[in-house]
C-alpha positions in Angstrom: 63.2 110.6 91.2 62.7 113.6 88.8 59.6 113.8 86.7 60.5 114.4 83.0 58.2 116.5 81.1 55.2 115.6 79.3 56.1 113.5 75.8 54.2 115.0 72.7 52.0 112.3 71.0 54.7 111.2 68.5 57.1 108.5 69.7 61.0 107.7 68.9 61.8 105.7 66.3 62.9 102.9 68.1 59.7 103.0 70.7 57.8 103.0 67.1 59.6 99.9 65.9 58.3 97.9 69.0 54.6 98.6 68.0 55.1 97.8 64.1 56.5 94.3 65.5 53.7 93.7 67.4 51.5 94.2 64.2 53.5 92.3 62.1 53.5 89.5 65.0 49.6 89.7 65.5 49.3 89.1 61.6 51.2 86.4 61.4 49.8 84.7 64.6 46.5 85.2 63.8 44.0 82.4 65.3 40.3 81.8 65.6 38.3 80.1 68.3 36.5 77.4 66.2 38.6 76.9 63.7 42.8 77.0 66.2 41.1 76.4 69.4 38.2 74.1 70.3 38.3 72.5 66.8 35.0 70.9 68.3 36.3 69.1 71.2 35.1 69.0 74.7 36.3 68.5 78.4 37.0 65.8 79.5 37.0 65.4 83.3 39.1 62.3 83.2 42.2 64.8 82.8 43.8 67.7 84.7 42.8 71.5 83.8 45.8 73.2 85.8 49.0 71.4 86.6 50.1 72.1 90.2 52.6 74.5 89.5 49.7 76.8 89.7 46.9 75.1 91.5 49.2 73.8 94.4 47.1 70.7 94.9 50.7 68.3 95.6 50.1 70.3 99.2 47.4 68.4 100.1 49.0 65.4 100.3 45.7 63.6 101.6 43.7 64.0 98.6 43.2 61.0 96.5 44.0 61.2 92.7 40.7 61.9 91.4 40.2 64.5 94.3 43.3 65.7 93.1 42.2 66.1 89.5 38.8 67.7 90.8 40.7 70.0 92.2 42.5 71.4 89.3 39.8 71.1 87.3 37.7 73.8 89.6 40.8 76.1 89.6 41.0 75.7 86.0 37.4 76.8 85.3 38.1 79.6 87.2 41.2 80.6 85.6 39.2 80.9 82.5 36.9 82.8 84.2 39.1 85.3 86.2 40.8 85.7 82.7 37.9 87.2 81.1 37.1 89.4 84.1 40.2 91.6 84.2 40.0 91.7 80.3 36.8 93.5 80.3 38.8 96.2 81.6 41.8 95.7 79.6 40.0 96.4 76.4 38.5 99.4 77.4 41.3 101.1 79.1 43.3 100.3 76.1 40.5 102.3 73.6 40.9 105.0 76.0 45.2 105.5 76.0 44.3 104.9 72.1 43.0 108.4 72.0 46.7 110.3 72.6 47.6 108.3 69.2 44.5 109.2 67.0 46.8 112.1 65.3 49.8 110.8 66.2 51.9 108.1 65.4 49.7 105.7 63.5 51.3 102.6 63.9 51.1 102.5 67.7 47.2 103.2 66.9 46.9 100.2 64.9 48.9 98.4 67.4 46.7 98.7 70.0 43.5 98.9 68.2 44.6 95.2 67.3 45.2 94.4 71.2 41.5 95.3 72.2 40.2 93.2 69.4 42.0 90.4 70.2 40.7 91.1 73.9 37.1 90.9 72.8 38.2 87.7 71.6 39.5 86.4 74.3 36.7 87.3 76.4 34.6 85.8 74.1 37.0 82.4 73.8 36.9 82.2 77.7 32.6 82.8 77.5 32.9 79.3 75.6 35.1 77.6 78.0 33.0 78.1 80.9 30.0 76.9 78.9 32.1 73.7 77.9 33.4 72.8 81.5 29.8 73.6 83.0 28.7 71.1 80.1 30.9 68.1 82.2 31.5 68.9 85.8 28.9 68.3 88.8 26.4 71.1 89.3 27.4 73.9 91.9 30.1 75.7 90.7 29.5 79.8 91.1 31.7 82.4 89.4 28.9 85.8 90.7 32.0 88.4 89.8 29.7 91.7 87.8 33.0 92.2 85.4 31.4 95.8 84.8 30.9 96.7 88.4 35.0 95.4 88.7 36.1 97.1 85.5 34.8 100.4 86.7 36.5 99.9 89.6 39.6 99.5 87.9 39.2 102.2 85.7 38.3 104.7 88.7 42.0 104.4 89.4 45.0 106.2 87.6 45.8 105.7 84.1 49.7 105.0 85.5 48.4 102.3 88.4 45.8 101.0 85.4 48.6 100.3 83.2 51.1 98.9 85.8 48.3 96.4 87.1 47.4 95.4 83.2 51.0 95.3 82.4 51.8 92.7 85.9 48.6 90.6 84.2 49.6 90.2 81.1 53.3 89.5 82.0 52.3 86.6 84.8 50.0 84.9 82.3 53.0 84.4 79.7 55.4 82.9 82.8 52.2 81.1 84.1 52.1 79.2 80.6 55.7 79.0 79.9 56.5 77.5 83.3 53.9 75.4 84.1 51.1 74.7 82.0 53.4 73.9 78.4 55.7 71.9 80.2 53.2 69.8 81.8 52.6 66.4 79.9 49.2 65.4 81.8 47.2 68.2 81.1 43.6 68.5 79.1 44.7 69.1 75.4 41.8 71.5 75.2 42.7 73.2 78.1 46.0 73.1 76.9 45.6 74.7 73.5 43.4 77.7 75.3 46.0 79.0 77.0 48.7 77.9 74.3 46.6 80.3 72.0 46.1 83.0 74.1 50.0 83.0 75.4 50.7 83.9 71.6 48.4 87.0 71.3 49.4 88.5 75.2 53.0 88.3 74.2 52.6 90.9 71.9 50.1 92.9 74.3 52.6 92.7 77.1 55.3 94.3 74.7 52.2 97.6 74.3 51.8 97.3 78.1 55.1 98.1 78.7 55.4 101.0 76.0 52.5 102.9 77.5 53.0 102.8 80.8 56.2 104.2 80.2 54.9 106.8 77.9 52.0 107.9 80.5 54.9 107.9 83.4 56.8 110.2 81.1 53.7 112.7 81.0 53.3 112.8 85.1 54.2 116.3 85.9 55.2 115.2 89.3 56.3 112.9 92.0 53.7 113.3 93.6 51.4 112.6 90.9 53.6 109.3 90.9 53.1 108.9 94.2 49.1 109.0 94.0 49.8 106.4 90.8 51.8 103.8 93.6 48.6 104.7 96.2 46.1 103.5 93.7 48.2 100.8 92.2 48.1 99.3 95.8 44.3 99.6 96.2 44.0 98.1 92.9 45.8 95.0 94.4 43.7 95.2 97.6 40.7 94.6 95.7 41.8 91.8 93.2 42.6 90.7 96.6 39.4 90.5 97.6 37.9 88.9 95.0 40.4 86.5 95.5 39.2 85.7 98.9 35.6 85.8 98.2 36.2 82.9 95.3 38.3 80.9 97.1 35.9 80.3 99.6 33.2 79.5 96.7 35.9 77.3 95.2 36.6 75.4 98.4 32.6 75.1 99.4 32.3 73.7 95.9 35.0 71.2 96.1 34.5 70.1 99.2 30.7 69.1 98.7 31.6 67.5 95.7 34.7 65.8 97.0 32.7 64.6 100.1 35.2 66.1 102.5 34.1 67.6 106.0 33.7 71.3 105.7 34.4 71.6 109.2 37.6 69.3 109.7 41.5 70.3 109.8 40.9 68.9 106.1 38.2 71.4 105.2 40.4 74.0 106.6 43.5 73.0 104.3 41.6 72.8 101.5 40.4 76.4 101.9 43.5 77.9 102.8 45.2 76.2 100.0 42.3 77.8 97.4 43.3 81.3 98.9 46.8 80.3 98.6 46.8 79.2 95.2 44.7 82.2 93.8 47.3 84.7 95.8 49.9 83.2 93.8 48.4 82.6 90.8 47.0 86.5 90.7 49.0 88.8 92.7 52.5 86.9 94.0 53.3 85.4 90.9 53.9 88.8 88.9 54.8 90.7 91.5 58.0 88.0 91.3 58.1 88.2 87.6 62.1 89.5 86.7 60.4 91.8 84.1 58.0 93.1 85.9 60.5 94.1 88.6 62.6 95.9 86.4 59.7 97.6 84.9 58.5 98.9 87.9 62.0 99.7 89.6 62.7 102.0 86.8 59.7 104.0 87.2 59.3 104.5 90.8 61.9 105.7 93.6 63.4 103.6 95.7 61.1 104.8 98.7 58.1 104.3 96.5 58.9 100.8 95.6 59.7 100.1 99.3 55.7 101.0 99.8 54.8 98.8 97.0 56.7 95.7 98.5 55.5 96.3 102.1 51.5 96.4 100.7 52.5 93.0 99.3 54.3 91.9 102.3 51.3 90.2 104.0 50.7 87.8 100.5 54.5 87.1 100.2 53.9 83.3 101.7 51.9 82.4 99.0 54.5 81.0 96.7 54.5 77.2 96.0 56.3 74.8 98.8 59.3 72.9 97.1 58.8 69.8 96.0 60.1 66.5 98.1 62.8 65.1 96.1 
């Protein structure tokens, strides 16, 4: 793949037309916490958090249906929780790009200065959602993830692989809620309208994602400064990897004291591979499948570097959801 030379700060017309419609869309969408979201409601643990397009719990068939609702409802706190985790980063690494636009084109400056404030606000949303779901279920639960010690982490890594992990985020959380969690008619209404709300602002933040990734692959001077990019891109997914592992096993220790499984039996076992499972495909699997992602990333990289991408991710590729008996 050729590198084309380094853009100047302005942007096309039709690149600056995509960030004016994200402004215009953030206006008009506008919500608040109090007021859109929580409207003074709490959780109710008589009702499911995450449907099982995403937690997998139909694959442990010998759950019962409370155990079964337990389940999601763990998954579900974490969700929340991993949620505000990567956007600690996101909001910071987006002030930074925000610099290249300072005396450049204006609108893509407020475009983005509206995306970190809306990821404040999401991080401060998800701060009350843990607080309301460790208001109602048992005692136990741990979510120890430092999001400062992971955002520098993150932000250690290239601006390209930053953007390209940020941009995979965003994109799975809009196909996690279109595809699983509006459709499904047995879910929480809280936990419902959370991610109902939120889906609105990241569609618009996905939309930036994709504009400045491209724009800071358009200033790489060199393959192989693309190359290092794909290198750090796949560290970046080895590590949300193991935070994955780290809180499925907290998950699955939780649920199964609570659940009053046996941590030792083939049950115990199922239940933590299916936690490790779930989070691969909620996290990593699920975007890396995501149509647009693909086609974002295929028209960045060369063939041989996408081939490097795809065998990193090989090892996580079972972690898709079993079809469903008819």
């Amino acid at each position: 793949m050729q590198a084309t030379a380094a853009p100047t700060t302005t942007h096309n017309a039709s690149a600056t037309e995509r960030y004016a419609k994200t402004i215009e869309v953030s206006k008009r969408i506008r919500w608040d916490i109090d007021r859109d979201v929580i409207r003074g409601r709490e959780f109710d643990i008589g009702q499911t958090f995450l449907p099982e397009g995403l937690s997998l719990a139909n694959e442990l068939p010998f759950l019962s249906a409370a155990q079964r609702r337990f389940f999601s409802q763990v998954q579900g706190r974490t969700y929340a929780n991993m949620f505000a985790l990567v956007e600690r980063y996101i909001g910071a690494k987006m002030l930074e790009v925000s610099r290249d636009h300072w005396l450049g084109d204006q609108t893509a400056l407020e475009a983005i200065v509206r995306f970190t404030d809306e990821e404040l606000k999401h991080q401060a949303l998800f701060r009350r959602i843990e607080q309301l779901a460790a208001a109602r279920m048992p005692p136990g639960y741990r979510f120890d993830i430092d999001a400062n010690q992971v955002a520098s982490f993150v932000l250690g890594k290239s601006t390209w692989a930053v953007l390209a992990l940020t941009c995979h985020i965003e994109l799975f959380s809009q196909a996690h809620y279109r595809a699983s969690i509006e459709p499904a008619a047995d879910l929480s209404p809280l936990f419902k309208d959370v991610f109902l709300f939120h889906w609105k602002e990241e569609s618009q933040h996905a939309i930036i994602d994709e504009l400045e990734w491209a724009r800071e692959d358009n200033k790489l001077a060199s393959d192989s400064e693309r190359d290092a990019g794909v290198a750090d891109l796949i560290a970046l997914v080895g590590g949300i990897d193991g935070i994955l592992q780290a809180q499925a096993q907290a998950d699955a220790a939780y649920f199964l004291h609570v659940g009053d499984i046996d941590p030792t039996g083939a049950q115990g076992e199922a239940v933590r591979s299916t936690f490790l499972k779930a989070y691969r495909w909620q996290y990593i699997v699920s975007g890396a499948l995501e149509p647009r992602f693909q086609q974002m990333l295929a028209s960045l990289v060369s063939d041989a570097q996408l081939q490097r991408i795809q065998a990193a991710l090989g090892p996580l590729a079972y972690a898709v959801p079993m079809p469903r008996q008819a």
